[in-house]
C-alpha positions as CSV (number, residue, x, y, z in Angstrom):
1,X,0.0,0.0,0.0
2,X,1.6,3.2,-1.0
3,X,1.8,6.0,1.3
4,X,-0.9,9.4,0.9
5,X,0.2,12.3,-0.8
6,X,-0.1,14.4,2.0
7,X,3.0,11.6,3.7
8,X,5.0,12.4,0.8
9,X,4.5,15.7,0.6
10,X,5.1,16.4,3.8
11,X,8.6,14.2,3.4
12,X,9.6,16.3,0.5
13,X,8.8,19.1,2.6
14,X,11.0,17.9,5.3
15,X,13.5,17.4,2.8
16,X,13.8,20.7,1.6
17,X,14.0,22.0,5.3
18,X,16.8,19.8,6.4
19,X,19.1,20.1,3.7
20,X,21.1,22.6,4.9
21,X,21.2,21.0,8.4
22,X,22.0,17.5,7.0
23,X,25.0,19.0,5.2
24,X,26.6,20.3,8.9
25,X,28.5,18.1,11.1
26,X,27.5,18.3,14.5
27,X,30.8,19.3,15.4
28,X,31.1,22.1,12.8
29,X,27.7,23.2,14.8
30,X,28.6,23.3,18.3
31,X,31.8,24.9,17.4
32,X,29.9,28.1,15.7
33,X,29.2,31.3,18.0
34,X,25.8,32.0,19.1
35,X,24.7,35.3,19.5
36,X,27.0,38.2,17.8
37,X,28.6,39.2,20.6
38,X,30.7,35.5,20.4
39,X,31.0,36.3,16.7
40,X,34.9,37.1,15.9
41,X,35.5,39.2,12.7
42,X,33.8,41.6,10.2
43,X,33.1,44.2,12.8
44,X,31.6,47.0,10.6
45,X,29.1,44.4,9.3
46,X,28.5,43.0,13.0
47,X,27.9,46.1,14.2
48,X,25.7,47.2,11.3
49,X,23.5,43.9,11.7
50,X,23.3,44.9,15.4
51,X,21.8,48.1,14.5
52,X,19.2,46.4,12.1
53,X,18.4,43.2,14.8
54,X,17.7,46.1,17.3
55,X,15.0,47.8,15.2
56,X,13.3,45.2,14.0
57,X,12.8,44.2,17.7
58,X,12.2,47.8,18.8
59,X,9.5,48.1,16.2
60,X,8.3,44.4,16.5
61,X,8.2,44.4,12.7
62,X,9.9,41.5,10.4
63,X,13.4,42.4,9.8
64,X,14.5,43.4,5.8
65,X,15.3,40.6,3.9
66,X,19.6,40.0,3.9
67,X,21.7,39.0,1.6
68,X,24.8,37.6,2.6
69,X,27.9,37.5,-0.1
70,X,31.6,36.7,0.2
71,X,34.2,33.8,-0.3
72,X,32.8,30.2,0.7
73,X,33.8,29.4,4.6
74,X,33.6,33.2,6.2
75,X,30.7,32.7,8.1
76,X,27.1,33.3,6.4
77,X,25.3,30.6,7.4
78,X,26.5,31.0,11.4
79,X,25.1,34.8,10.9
80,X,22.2,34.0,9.4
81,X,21.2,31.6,12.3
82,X,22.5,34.2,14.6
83,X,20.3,36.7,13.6
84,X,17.1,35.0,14.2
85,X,17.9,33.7,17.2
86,X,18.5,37.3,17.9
87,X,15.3,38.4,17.0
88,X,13.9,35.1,19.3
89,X,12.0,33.9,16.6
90,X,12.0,30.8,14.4
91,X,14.6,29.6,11.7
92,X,14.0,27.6,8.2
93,X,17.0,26.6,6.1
94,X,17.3,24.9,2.8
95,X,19.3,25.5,0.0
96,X,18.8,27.2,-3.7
97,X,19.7,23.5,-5.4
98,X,16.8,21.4,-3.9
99,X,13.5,24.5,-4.6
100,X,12.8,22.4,-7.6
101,X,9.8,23.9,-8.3
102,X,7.2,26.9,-7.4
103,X,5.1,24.6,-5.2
104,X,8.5,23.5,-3.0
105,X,8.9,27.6,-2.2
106,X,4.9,27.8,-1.7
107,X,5.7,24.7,1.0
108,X,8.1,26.9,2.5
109,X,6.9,30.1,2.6
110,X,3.1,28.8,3.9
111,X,4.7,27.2,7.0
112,X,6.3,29.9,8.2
113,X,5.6,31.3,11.3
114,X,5.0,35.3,12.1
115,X,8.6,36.9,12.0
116,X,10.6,33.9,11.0
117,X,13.9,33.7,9.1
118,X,14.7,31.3,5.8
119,X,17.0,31.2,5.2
120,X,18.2,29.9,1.5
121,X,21.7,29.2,0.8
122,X,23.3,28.6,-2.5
123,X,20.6,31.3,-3.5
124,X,22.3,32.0,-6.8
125,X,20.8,28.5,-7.8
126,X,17.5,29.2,-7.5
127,X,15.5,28.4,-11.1
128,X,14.3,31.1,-12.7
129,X,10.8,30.0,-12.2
130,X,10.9,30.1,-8.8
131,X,12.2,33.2,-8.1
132,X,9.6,34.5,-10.1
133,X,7.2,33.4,-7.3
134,X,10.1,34.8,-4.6
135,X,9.6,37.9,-6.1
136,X,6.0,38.8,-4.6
137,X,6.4,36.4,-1.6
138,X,9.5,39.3,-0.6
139,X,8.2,42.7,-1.8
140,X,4.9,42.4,-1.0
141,X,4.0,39.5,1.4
142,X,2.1,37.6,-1.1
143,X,2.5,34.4,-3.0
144,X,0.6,34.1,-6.6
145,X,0.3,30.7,-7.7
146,X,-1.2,29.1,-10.8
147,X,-3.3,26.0,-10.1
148,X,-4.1,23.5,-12.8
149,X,-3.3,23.3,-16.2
150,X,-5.0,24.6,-20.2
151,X,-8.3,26.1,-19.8
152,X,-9.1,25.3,-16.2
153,X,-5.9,27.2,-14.9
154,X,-6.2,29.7,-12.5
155,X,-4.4,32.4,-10.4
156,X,-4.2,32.5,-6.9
157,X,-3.6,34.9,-4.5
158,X,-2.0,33.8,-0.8
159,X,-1.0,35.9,1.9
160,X,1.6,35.3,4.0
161,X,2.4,36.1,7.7
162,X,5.5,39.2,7.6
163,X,9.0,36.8,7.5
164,X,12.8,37.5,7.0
165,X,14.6,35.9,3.7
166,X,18.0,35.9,4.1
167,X,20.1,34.8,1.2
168,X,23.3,33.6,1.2
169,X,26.0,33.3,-2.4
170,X,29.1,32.9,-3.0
171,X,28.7,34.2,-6.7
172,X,26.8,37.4,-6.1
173,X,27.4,37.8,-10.0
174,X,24.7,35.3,-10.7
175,X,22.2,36.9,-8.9
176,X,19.6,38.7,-11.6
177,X,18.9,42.3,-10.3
178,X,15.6,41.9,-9.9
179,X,16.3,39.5,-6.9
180,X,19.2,41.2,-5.6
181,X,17.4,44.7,-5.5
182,X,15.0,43.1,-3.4
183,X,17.4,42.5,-0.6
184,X,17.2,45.6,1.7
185,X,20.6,44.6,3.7
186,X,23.2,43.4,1.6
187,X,26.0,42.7,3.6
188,X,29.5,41.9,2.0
189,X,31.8,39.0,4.3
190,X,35.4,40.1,3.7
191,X,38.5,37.6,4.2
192,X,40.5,37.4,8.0
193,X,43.6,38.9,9.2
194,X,45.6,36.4,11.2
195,X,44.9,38.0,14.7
196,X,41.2,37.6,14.1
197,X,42.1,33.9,12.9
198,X,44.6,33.4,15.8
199,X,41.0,34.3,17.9
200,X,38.8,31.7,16.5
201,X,42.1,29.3,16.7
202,X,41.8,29.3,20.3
203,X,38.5,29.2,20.9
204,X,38.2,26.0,19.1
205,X,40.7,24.4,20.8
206,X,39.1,25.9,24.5
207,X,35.6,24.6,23.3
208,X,38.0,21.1,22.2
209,X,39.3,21.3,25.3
210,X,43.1,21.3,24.4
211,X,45.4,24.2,25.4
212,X,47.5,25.8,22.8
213,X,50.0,28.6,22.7
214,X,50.0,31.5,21.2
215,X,52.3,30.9,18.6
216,X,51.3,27.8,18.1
217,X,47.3,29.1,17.2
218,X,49.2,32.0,15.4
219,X,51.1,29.3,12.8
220,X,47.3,27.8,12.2
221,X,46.2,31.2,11.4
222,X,48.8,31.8,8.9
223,X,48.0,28.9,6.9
224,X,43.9,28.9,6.9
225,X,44.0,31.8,4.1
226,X,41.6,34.2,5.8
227,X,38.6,31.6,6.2
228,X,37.6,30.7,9.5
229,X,36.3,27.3,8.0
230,X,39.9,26.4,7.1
231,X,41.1,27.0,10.4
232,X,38.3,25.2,12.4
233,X,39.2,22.5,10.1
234,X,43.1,23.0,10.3
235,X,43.1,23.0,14.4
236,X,40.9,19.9,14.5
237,X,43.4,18.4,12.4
238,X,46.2,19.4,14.8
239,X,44.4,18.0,17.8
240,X,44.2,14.5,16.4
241,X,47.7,14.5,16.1
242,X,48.1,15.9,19.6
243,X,45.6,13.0,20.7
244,X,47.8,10.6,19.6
245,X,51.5,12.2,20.2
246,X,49.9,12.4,23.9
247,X,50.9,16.3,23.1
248,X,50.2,18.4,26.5
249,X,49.7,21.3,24.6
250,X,49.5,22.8,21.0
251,X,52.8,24.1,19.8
252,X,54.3,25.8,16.8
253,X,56.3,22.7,16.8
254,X,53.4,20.3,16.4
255,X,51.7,22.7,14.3
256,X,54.2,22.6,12.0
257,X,54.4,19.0,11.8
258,X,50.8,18.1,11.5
259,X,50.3,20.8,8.7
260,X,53.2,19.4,6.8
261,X,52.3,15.7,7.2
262,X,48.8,16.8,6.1
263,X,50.7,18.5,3.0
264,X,49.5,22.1,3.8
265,X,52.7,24.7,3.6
266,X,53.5,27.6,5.0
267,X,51.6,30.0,2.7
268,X,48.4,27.6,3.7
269,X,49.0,26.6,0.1
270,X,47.9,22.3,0.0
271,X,48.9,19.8,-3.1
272,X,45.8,21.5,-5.3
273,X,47.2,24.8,-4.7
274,X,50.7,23.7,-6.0
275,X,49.3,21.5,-9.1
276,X,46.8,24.7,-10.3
277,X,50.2,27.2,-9.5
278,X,53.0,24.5,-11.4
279,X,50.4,24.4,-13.9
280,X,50.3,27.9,-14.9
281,X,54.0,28.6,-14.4
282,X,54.9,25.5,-16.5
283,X,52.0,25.4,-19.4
284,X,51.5,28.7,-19.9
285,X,54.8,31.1,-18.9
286,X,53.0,32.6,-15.4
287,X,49.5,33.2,-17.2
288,X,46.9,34.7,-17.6
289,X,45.6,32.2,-18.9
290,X,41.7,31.8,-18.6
291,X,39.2,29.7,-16.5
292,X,37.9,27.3,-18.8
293,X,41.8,26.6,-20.3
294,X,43.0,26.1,-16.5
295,X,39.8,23.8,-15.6
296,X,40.3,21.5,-19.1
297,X,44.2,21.7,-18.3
298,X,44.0,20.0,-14.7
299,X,40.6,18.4,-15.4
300,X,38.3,20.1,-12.6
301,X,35.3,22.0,-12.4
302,X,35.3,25.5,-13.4
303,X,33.2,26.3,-10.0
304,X,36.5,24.0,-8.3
305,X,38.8,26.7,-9.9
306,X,36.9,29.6,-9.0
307,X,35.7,29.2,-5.7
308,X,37.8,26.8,-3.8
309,X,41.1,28.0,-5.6
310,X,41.3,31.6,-6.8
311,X,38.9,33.0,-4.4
312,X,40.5,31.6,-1.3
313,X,44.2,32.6,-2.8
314,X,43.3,35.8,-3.5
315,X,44.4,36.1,-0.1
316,X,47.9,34.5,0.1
317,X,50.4,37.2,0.2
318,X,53.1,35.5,-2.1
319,X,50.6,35.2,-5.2
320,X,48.4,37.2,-7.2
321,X,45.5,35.8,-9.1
322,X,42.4,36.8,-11.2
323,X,39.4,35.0,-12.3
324,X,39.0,36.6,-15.5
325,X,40.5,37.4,-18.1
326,X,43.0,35.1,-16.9
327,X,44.7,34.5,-14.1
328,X,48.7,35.4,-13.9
329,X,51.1,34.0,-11.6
């Protein structure tokens, strides 16, 4: 006996709802900040965000929809949850990829709650189709939906309770204008300087409980090229090996030891890094050379290329890269 529709809509539903969450390790979670005042880094925006949490609170109105944009790994999904539970209200989070069609973002949007935040990341992704239904669901509160098909189709109108979409890209590019001008906060997540890094270092390894120097959570710093992601990542690295050295404490010494063993360098540069780098100094004479050449030459993704690779080392001090029209070495 096969399950009723409303079972299997309510699973796809679900599905939707979760993705974002099924995508975080619960690790990666308990080691995010809070509340703002835990979050390290991008203080102008911080502040800024304060200012706009405050008065949506002060006016007990839904907050403008945000869009969050920046390099993958600085932090827009941690402020996104921040801010609603900031506001003390609810939070929704799915991703661009899996709103399939209108009637997934209609499943959404008619669940929500007065005031609540979804959040959608990978926003950029969203099919044209459906942001043609975002469009009057964020402007003006309302969802307009066609039901049925040839002559019996008809339009309706839904209202929904006031909510909070906040958006989150790594490719703000992508984004049509329509959809970005309807973002009343966009708010731009700019790369880390190693004493904010050296910050989020150690608190990992307090909340890991494992003490490290300061030199030692400086030398993690250096190499996590401005993204706190890379540095959670790098210093949970370094504690496994201090695990199993029986290390008392975190050291530039160990640091230095686990990064190389794990093939990362000084410049935070790993083996990727060196293949795209040897590839443009030895094929092509130190570039430019363009996107689609580089991702045919070292057969990966142009999105692998531009997002993981020349965004992130756009940021290491001995190199200087571009994305287009090529990028020189």
């Amino acid at each position: 006996m096969s399950p009723p529709k409303d079972a299997l809509k309510k699973d796809r539903n679900s599905d939707i709802v979760s993705s974002v969450k099924d995508m975080e390790m619960p690790q990666e979670t308990s080691l995010r900040p809070a509340v703002l005042e835990e979050f390290i880094g991008q203080t102008g925006l911080r502040e800024n965000l304060r200012v706009f949490i405050q008065s949506a609170r002060t006016r007990k109105e839904a907050m403008d929809h945000v869009l969050f944009y920046g390099p993958p790994g600085l932090g827009k999904t941690t402020l996104a949850h921040i801010v609603a539970r900031e506001l003390g209200v609810g939070f929704r989070a799915t991703s661009g990829p899996v709103i399939l069609k209108s009637g997934d973002l209609a499943a959404l949007l008619t669940n929500l709650q007065p005031y609540d935040v979804l959040f959608i990341d990978e926003i950029h992704r969203l099919s044209p189709a459906v942001e043609e239904i975002l469009y009057p669901a964020m402007e003006d509160g309302k969802l307009d939906l066609i039901i049925g098909e040839g002559p019996a189709a008809r339009s309706i109108q839904i209202e929904l309770v006031p909510f909070t979409l906040i958006g989150a890209t790594t490719r703000s590019g992508l984004l049509t204008n329509p959809l970005r001008d309807r973002f009343g906060i966009p708010l731009r997540l700019e790369f880390y300087g190693p004493e904010e890094l050296k910050t989020i270092v150690a608190r990992t390894a307090r909340i890991l409980d494992m003490e490290i120097t300061d030199d030692g959570a400086l030398e993690i710093a250096r190499r996590s090229r401005g993204t706190p992601r890379i540095a959670g990542r790098l210093t949970r690295r370094v504690r496994d090996f201090a695990l199993a050295l029986q290390s008392a404490a975190i050291d530039t010494g160990l640091v230095d030891m686990a990064l190389t063993r794990l093939d990362v360098d000084k410049s935070g540069l790993d083996s990727m890094d060196r293949r795209y780098l040897r590839c443009i100094a030895e094929n092509y004479g130190g570039g430019p050379v363009g996107v689609e050449t580089l991702s045919a030459a070292l057969s990966e993704h142009r999105d692998m290329i531009e997002d993981v690779i020349e965004r992130l080392m756009a940021v290491t001090d001995s190199w200087s890269v571009r994305s287009e029209p090529g990028a020189p070495l």
